[in-house]
N, C-alpha and C positions, 0 to 999 in steps of 0.2 A: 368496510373491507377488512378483515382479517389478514393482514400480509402474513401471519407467521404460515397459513396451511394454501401460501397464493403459489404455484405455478409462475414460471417466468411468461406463460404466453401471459397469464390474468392480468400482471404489474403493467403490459406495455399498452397502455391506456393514453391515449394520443389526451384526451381531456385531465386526467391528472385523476387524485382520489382527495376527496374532501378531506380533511383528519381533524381529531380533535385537538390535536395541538395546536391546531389554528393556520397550519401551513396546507397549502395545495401538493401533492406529494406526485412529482408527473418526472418522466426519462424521455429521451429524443430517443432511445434504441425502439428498432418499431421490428425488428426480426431477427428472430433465433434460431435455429439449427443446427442443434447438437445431435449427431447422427452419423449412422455408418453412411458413408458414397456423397456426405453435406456436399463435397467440393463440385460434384458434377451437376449439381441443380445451382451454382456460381451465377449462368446468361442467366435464370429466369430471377434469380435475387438481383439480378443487375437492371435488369427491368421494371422491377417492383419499383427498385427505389429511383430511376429515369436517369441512370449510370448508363450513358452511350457509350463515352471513351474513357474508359479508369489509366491511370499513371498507377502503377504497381510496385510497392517500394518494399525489398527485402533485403538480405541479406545474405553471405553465402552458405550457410548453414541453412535458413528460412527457404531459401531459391530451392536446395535440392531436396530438402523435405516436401514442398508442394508447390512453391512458386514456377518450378520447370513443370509439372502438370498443370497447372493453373493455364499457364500461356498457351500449352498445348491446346488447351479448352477452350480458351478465348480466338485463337486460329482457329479451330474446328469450327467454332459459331460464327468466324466471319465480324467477331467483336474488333476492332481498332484500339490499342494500348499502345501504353509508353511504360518506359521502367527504368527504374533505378535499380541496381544490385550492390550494396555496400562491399569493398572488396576484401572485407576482415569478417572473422565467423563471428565474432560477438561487437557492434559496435555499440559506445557509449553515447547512452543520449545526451549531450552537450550543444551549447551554441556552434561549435565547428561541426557536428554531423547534419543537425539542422540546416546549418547554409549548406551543406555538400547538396543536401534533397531539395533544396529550395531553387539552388543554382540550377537546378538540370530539370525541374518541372517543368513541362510539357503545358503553356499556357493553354492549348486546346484541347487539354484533359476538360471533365465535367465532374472525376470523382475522383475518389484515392481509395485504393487498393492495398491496404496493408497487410501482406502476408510475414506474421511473427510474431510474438510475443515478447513482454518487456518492451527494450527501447523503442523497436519497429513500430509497436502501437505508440508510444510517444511521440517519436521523430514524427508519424503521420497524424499524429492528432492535431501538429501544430502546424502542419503545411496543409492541413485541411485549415483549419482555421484560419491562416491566410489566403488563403486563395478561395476562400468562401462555398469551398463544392464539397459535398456530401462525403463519408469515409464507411465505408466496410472493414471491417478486419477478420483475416481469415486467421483462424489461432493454429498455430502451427506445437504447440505445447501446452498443458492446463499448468504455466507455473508462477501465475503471477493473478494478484485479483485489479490490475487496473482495467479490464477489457473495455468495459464499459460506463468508465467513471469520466465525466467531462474536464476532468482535469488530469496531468502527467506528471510525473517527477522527471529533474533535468535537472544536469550539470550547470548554473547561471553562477559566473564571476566563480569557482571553485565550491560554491556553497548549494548543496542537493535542495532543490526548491520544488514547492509542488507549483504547478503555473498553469495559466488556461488552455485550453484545448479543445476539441471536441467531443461530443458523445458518438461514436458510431452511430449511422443508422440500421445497420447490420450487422452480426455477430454469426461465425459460420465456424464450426469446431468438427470437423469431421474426424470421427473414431478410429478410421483405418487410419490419419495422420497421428492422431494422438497418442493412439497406444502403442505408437512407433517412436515416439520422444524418447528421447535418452532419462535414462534413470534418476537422473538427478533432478532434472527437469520436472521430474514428476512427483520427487523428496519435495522442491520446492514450493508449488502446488500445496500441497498438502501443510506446509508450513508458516504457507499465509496463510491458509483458514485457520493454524491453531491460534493464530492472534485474537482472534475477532472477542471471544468473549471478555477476555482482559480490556480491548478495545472500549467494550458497552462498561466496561467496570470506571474505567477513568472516564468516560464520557457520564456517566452517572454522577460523579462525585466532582468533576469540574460544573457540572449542573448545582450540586448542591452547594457548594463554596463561592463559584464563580456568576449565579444565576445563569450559565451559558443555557443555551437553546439544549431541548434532549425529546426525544419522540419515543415510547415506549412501543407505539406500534411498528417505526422503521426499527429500534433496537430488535427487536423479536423478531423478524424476517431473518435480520441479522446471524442473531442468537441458533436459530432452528437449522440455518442452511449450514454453519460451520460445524454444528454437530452431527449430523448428517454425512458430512465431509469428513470426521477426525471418525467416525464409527467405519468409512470406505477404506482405514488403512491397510487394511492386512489383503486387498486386492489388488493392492496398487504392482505391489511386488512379482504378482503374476499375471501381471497388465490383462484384468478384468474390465474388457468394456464398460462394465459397471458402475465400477466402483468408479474407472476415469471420469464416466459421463457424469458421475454425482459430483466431482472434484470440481471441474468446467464450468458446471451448473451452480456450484457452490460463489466458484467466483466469478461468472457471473450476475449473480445476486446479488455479489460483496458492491460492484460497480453500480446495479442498479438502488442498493441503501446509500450509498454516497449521492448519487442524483439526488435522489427524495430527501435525503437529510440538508442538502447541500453543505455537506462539509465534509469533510475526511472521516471525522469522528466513528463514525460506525464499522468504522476497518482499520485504522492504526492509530497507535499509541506507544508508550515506551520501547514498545520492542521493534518498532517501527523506526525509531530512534540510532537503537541500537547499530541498526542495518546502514541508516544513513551516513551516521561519522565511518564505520569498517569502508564504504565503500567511499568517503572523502580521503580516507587514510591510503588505500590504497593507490589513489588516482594520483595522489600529489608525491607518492613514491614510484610512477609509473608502471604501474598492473592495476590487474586487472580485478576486481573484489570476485568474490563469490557470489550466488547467486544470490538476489535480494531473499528469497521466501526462505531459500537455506538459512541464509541469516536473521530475518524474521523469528524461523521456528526457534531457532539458538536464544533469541532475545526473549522469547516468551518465555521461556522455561527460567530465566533470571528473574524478566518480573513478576511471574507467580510466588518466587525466593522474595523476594522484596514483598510485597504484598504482604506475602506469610508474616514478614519482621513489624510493620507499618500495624499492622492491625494491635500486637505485642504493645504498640506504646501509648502514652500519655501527653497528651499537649501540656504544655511548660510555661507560663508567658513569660518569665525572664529569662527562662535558655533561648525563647525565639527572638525576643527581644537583643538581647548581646547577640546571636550571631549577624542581626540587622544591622548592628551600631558599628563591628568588626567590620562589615561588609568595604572590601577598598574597590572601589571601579578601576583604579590603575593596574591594580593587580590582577583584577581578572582578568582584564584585556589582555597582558602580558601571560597568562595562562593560556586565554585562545590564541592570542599570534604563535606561543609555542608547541602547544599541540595539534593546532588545524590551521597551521597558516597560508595556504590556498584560499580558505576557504572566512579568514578572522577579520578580513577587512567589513564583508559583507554580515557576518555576524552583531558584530558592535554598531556597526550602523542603525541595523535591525532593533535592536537591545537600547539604544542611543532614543532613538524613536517613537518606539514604544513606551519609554518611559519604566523600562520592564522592573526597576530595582528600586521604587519609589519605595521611604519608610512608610507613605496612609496606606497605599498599597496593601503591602504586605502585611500592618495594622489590620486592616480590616479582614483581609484573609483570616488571619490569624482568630478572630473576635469570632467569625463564625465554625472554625475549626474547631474551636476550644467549645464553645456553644451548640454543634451539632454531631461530637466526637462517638456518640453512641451510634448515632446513623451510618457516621461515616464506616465504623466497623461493620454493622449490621450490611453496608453494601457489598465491602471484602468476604465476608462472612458469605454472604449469597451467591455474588455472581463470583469468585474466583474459582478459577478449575483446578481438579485435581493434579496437584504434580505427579504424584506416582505415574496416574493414568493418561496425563499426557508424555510423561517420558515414552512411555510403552507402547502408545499408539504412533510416534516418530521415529521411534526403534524397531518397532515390528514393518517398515516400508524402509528399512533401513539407512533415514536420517539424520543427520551427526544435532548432538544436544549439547555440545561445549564448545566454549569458544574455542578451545585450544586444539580442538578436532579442525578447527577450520584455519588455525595458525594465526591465532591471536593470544599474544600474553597476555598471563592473568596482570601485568602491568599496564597493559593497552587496555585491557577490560574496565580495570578500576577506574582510568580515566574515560573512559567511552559514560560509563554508570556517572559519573560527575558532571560529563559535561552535557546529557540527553536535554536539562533542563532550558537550556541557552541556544539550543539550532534557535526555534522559533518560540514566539507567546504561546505556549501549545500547552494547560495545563496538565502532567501528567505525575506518574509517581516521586518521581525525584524533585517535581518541584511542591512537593507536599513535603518532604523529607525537608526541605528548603526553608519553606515557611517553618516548620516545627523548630529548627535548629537542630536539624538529626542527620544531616546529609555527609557531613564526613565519618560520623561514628557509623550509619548504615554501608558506606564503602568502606571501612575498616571489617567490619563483621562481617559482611557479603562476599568480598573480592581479596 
């Protein structure tokens, strides 16, 4: 199977696709519907998938976008629902919004009905999961690529964690909703697909250093859909059905390469990071962050800057060596209690755990870094995207590309770029910059 030239209906193969990587490559989304009038064919996709009585869980933004025609349509067919309406316009996926949906589920629902994008498809991936009944999500925005990934990002103990969840059985994106999203909404969109190639760039290079798992045919589905997406920007702006439907269709691909890869890798990586700590920072100052893909696209256009510098250098074994031996565990802890302390208990635990700052460790990184350092450039070399042309495809849909557009000091910045390596064991830019012993002098020259 050629995933790079596959159609989303091709991918949704209830049997999976054999691959040469050796993994069975298979998604529980089994229906798509991206289309003008998607919402009104809702009864017969509720059907399909043997959704009697859905629990409908929105929000009050999501509600008057399509959840108040939704209900209307479920009344007209004589369907039986339950609903939850969150009573803030944007709520935060966390443990307390979870229990709010959990508490008030309708145990004689048979499905979930997630009308929203972001948290909404979170909050309901995970009350789907408990409660073991099926989930639709009606997309009420194209701004975010988890639609269809079986796992969510959630506020757990202060610290942004990816955690299990469901895969929709259903995905329904209807265009009259969409291209009615607010503008931002639709920057952000566009924000996450610019990550993805950067995404296969450290997913390639945590392969070559790390042996991590890497699929070259789920990379390229990957690869094809985001570009596809960064060429739709100049319609975004004059809400081109088009170019929307490419967007939608882009992420969700981005959801169905995380199914098949089973892991995040094929859609975030540093810049992914980025977005994480902005929106820890934010929360533990009470507001509200900005938009995940808004912050996404901001974090990409850094690490393509970073990339750029990384590829410039030379592996050192005594410079990486001494900053090993420097390395104090008390001190960093006292770094993350003082920059993310919400979020430092669960951090260090993590780090504690994993074992993350072991000297063989980082030895051996280091042995094949310095031993395969042509490659490693040859992959920057290839898969990094153009900065020029990605500033000007996020500028032309009129996306902000600095932090400080979104009210982050380059002081906040610098530590965000220090501290991306230590959320989780996630190999990515900075913790190359880590092993090499190049990590403060690259936030000195960078930030």
């Amino acid at each position: 199977m050629n995933f790079s030239s596959s159609t989303i209906s091709d991918l949704l193969n209830p049997e999976g696709f054999v691959c040469s990587c050796g993994k069975v490559h298979r998604v529980n989304l089994r229906y798509v519907d991206i289309a003008q009038g998607a919402i009104s064919r809702l009864p017969a996709m509720l059907h399909k998938t043997g959704i009697t009585k859905p629990f409908l869980v929105a929000d009050l933004c999501t509600y008057e976008a399509a959840g108040r025609d939704i209900s209307e349509i479920l009344s007209a067919s004589h369907i039986p629902y339950a609903k939850y309406i969150f009573q803030v316009e944007r709520p935060e996926s966390d443990e307390s919004a979870v229990g709010l949906a959990a508490m008030a589920y309708d145990t004689t629902c048979d499905g979930i009905l997630a009308v929203g994008s972001g948290s909404i498809g979170d909050i309901s991936k995970i009350i789907a999961r408990l409660s073991g009944n099926p989930l639709i999500t009606v997309a009420t925005a194209p701004s975010m690529d988890g639609f269809a990934s079986p796992t969510c990002s959630n506020v757990v103990s202060g610290l942004k964690s990816t955690v299990p969840g469901v895969c929709p059985v259903a995905i329904i994106g209807d265009l009259d909703v969409l291209c009615n999203a607010p503008t931002r909404m639709l920057q952000a969109g566009l924000g996450d697909m610019a990550a993805k190639p950067n995404a296969l760039l450290e997913w390639r290079l945590s392969n070559l250093i790390n042996e991590e798992f890497y699929c070259e045919n789920v990379a390229s589905l990957m690869r094809n859909s985001a570009y596809k997406c960064l060429s739709s920007s100049s319609g975004l702006m004059n809400r081109d059905p088009q170019a929307i439907a490419n967007i939608m269709e882009g992420l969700v691909m981005s959801g169905i390469a995380m199914a098949f890869a089973e892991t995040t890798r094929p859609a975030s990586g540093i810049d992914h990071y980025f977005s994480h700590i902005w929106d820890m920072l934010a929360l533990q100052n009470g507001k509200m962050p900005d938009l995940h893909g808004i912050q996404v696209g901001i974090g990409t256009i850094y690490s393509i800057r970073i990339y750029d510098l990384i590829k410039k250098q030379k592996p050192d074994r005594s410079r990486a060596q001494s900053c090993m031996e420097e390395f104090d565990w008390q001190k960093w802890q006292q770094s993350i209690r003082e920059f993310l302390p919400s979020a430092a208990d669960s951090i260090i635990r993590q780090a504690a755990a994993e074992n993350r700052f072991d000297p063989q460790k980082h030895a051996n990184r280091f042995q094949t870094i310095s031993q395969r350092w042509d490659e490693i450039v040859k992959i920057i070399e290839t898969d990094l995207p153009d900065l020029n042309q990605l500033r000007n495809q996020l500028q032309t849909a009129g996306a902000p590309i600095s932090a400080q557009e979104i009210g982050i000091s380059p002081e906040i910045l610098k530590r965000t770029f220090l501290t991306t390596k230590d959320l989780r064991n996630k190999y990515m830019a900075s913790s190359l910059l880590w092993d090499m012993g190049l990590l403060e002098a690259a936030a000195d020259e960078l930030f």
